[in-house]
C-alpha positions in Angstrom: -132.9 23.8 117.1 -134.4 24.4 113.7 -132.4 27.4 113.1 -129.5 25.9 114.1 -130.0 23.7 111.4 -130.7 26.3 108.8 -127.5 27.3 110.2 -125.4 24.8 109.2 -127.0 24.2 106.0 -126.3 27.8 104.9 -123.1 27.6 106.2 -121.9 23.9 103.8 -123.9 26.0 101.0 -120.9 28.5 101.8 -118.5 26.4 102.1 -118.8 24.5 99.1 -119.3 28.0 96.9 -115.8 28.4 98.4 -114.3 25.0 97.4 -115.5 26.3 93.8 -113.3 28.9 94.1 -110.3 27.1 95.3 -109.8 25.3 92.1 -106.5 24.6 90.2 -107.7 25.1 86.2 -107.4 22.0 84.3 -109.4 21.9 81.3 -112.0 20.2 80.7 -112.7 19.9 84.7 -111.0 22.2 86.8 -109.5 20.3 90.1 -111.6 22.1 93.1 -112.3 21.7 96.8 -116.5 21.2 96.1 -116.5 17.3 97.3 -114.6 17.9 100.5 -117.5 19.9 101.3 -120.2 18.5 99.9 -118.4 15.0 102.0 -118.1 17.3 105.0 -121.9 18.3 105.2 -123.1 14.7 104.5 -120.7 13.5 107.2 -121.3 16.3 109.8 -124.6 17.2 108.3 -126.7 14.1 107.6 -128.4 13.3 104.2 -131.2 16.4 104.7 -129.0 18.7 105.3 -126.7 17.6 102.5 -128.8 17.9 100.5 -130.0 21.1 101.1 -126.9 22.7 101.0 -126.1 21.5 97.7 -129.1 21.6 96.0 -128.7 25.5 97.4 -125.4 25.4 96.1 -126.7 24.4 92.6 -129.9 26.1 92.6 -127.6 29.5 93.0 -125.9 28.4 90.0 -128.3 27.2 87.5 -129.9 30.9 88.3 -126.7 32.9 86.8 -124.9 33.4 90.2 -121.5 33.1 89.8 -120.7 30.3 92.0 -119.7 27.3 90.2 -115.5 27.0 89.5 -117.0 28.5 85.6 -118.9 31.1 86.8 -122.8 30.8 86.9 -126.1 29.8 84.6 -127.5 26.9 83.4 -125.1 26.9 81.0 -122.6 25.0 82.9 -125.2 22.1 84.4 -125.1 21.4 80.9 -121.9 21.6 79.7 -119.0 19.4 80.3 -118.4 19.3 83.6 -122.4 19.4 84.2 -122.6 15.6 85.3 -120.0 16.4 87.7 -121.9 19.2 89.0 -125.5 17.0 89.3 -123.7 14.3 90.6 -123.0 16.4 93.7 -126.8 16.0 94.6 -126.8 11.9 94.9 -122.9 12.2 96.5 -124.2 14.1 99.4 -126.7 11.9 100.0 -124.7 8.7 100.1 -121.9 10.7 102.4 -125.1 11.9 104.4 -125.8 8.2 105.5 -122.6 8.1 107.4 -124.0 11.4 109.0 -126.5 9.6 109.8 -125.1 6.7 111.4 -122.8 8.8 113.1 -125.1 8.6 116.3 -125.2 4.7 116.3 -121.3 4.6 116.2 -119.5 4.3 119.6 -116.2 4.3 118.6 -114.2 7.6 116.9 -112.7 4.4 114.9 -116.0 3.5 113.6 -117.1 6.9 112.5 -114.0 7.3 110.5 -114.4 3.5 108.6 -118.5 4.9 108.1 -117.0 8.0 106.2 -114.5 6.6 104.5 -116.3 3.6 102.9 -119.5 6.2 102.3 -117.3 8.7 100.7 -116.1 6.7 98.8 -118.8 5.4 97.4 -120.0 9.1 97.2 -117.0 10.0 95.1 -117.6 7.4 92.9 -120.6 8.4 91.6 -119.4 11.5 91.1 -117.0 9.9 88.0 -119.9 7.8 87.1 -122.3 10.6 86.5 -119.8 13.2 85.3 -117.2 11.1 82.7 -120.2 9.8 80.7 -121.9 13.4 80.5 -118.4 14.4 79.3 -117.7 11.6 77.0 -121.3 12.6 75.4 -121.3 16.4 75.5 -117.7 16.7 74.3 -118.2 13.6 71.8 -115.2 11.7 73.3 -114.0 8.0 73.6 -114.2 6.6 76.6 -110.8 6.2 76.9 -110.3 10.1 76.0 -113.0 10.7 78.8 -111.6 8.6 81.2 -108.4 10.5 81.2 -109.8 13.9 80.9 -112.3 13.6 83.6 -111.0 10.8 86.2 -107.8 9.8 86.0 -106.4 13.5 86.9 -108.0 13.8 89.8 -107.7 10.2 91.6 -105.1 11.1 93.7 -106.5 14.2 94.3 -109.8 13.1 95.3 -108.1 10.3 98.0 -106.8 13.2 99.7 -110.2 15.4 100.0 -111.9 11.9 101.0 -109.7 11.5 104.0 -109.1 15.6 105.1 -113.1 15.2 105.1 -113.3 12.3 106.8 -110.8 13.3 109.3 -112.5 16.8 109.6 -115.7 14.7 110.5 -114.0 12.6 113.1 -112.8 15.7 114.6 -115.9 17.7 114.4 -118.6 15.8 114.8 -119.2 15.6 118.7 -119.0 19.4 118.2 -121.6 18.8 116.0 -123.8 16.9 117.9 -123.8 18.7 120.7 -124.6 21.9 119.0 -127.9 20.4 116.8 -128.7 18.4 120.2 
């Protein structure tokens, strides 16, 4: 089962190097497919394993390989969209506790509430890591941050929270079957 495991992490690492690369440029922070992932392997995944693939995910990155929406180095973990980035790491883990309940809830219905009110809890962290590390290493107002680094991407980010969420619903006895 272990390897099944390594598996799936691996294959969320992938996916959310993908999601990097399906990004619509919009400067500062480029609008990108990385939380729907990183949501997807907490919810399908659990909190280890979404962790791992995004601490993979950002450890390929902060190395020089190109995999962030910018390209690659630790360059970018610093830069603007840095807290955005780092914020990944506690997002997976809060999506990852709805993974984790996943096996305690009976009911498709449930599932889908644990996801959505986890991921979006998960999402906003994301905006509270990553505007202030904008607002600070662009020396912006808040209000200035705010728009550059949230506002853009609310709607946006509603609709990755519930494809993910919806995904999860659909995937997870596939899932749980396969890890056992």
């Amino acid at each position: 089962m272990h390897y099944k495991r390594l598996l799936l992490t691996s294959l969320f690492s992938a996916l959310i190097i993908i999601g990097a690369y399906l990004r619509f440029p919009l400067p500062p922070v480029p609008i990108t497919l990385q939380t729907l992932f990183v949501l997807l392997a907490g919810f399908l995944g659990g909190t280890r394993m979404a962790l791992s693939s995004t601490a993979i995910y950002l450890l390929l990155g902060a190395v020089g390989l190109p995999v962030f929406s910018s390209g690659g180095g630790l360059g970018n973990l610093i830069g603007p969209t840095g807290g955005f980035l780092i914020a990944l790491l506690p997002a997976a883990c809060i999506a990852g506790i709805a993974g984790n309940f996943s096996a305690k809830a009976e009911k498709p219905r449930t599932y889908l509430a644990l996801c959505l009110g986890f991921g979006l809890i998960a999402t906003l962290v994301i905006y509270l890591v990553g505007v202030p590390f904008l607002k600070y290493n662009r020396s912006l107002s808040w209000g200035i941050a705010i728009q550059a680094g949230m506002l853009p991407f609310l709607i946006g980010d509603v609709i990755k929270l519930l494809v993910a969420s919806q995904l999860a619903r659909s995937f997870q006895p596939r899932i749980s079957q396969l890890l056992g």
